[in-house]
Legacy VTK file of the C-alpha trace (Angstrom):
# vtk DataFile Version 3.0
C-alpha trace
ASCII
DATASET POLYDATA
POINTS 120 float
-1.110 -4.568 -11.784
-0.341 -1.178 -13.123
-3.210 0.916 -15.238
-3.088 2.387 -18.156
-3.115 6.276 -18.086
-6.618 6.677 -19.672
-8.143 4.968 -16.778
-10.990 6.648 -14.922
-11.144 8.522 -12.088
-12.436 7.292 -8.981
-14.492 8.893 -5.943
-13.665 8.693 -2.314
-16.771 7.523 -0.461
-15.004 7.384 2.900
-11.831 9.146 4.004
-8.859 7.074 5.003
-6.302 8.447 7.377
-2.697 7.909 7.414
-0.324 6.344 10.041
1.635 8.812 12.319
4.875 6.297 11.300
6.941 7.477 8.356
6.288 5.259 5.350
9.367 2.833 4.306
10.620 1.792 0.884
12.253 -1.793 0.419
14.419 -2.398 -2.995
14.858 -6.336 -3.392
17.710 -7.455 -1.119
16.505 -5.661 1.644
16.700 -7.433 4.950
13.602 -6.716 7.352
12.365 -8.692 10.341
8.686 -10.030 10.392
6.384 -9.169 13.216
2.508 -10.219 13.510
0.315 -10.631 10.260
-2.556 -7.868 10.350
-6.314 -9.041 10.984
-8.120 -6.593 9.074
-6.057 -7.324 5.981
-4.863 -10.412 6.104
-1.980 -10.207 3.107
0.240 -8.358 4.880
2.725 -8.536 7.593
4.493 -5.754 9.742
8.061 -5.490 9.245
11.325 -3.867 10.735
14.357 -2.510 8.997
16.752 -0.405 9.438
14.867 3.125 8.521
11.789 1.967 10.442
8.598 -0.387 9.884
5.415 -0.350 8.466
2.938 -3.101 6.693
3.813 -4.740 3.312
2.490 -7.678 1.498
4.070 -11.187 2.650
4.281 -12.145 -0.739
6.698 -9.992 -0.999
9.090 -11.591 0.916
11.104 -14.490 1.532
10.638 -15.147 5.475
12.755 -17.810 7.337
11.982 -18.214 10.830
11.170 -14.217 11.873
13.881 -12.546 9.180
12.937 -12.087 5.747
14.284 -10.989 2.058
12.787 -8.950 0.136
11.487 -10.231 -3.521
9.754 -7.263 -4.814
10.091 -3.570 -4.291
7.612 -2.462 -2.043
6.744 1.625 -0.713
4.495 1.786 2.090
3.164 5.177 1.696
-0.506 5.883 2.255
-2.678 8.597 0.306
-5.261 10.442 2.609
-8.152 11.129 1.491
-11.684 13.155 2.021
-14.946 11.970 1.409
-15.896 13.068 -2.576
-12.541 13.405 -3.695
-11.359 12.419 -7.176
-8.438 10.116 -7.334
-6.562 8.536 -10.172
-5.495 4.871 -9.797
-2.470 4.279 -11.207
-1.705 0.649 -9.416
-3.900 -1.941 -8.645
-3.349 -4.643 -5.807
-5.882 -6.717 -5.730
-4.713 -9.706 -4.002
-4.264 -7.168 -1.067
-7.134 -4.866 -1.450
-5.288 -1.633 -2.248
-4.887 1.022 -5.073
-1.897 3.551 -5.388
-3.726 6.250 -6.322
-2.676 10.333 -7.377
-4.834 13.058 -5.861
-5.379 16.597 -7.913
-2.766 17.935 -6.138
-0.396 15.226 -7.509
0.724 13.663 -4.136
0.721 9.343 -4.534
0.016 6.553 -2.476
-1.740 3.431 -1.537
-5.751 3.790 -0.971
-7.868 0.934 0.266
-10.332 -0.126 -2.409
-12.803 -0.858 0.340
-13.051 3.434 0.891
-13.646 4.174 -3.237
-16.254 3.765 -5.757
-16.094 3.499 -9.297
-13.851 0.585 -9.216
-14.174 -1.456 -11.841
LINES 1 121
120 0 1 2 3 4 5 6 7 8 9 10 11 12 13 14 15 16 17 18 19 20 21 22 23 24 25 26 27 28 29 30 31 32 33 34 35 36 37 38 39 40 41 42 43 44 45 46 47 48 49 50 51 52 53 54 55 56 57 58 59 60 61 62 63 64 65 66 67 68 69 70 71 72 73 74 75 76 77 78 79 80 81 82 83 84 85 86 87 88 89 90 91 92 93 94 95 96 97 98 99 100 101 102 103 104 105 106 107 108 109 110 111 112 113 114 115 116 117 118 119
């Protein structure tokens, strides 16, 4: 779900690190292979491509037996953050528990809802 641009800012109220692994951006058509489905957050799977892997939403893709397609266009990156810090959401997935989010300094990515307040 993407929100509007008069939505309100939210507050950090603990930091969330980043992955040492380059983040990876899948365009529909993308072939990836499917790995193990993550425990702590359930709706997503890792995957494997040809510029490297990272986590992204199963509903995303269309697995058959360990390969999948990919439905939906899907970027990996992560925002970190610092506890108090103002973010704007600009994406919400809910069925996944994450925000894409802009910090002041105008760099994007995704932000678990779990580490923000103010989220309505």
């Amino acid at each position: 779900m993407t929100v509007g641009p008069d939505s309100d800012p939210v507050t950090v109220v603990t930091a969330h690190e980043i992955p040492e692994r380059p983040p990876i951006r899948l365009t529909p058509g993308d072939r990836v292979t499917v790995g193990e489905q993550d425990t702590t957050w359930p709706a997503f799977v890792f995957v494997t491509t040809e510029s490297g892997n990272g986590w992204v939403p199963a509903r995303h893709l269309e697995v058959n037996e360990g390969e999948a397609l990919v439905k939906v266009a899907y970027d990996t990156t992560e925002l970190p953050t610092s506890v108090g810090e103002r973010l704007d959401v600009l994406r919400r997935d809910d069925d996944s528990g994450w925000l894409w989010c802009r910090n002041s300094g105008g760099r994007e990515g995704w932000v678990p809802v779990s580490t923000i307040s103010d989220v309505v």
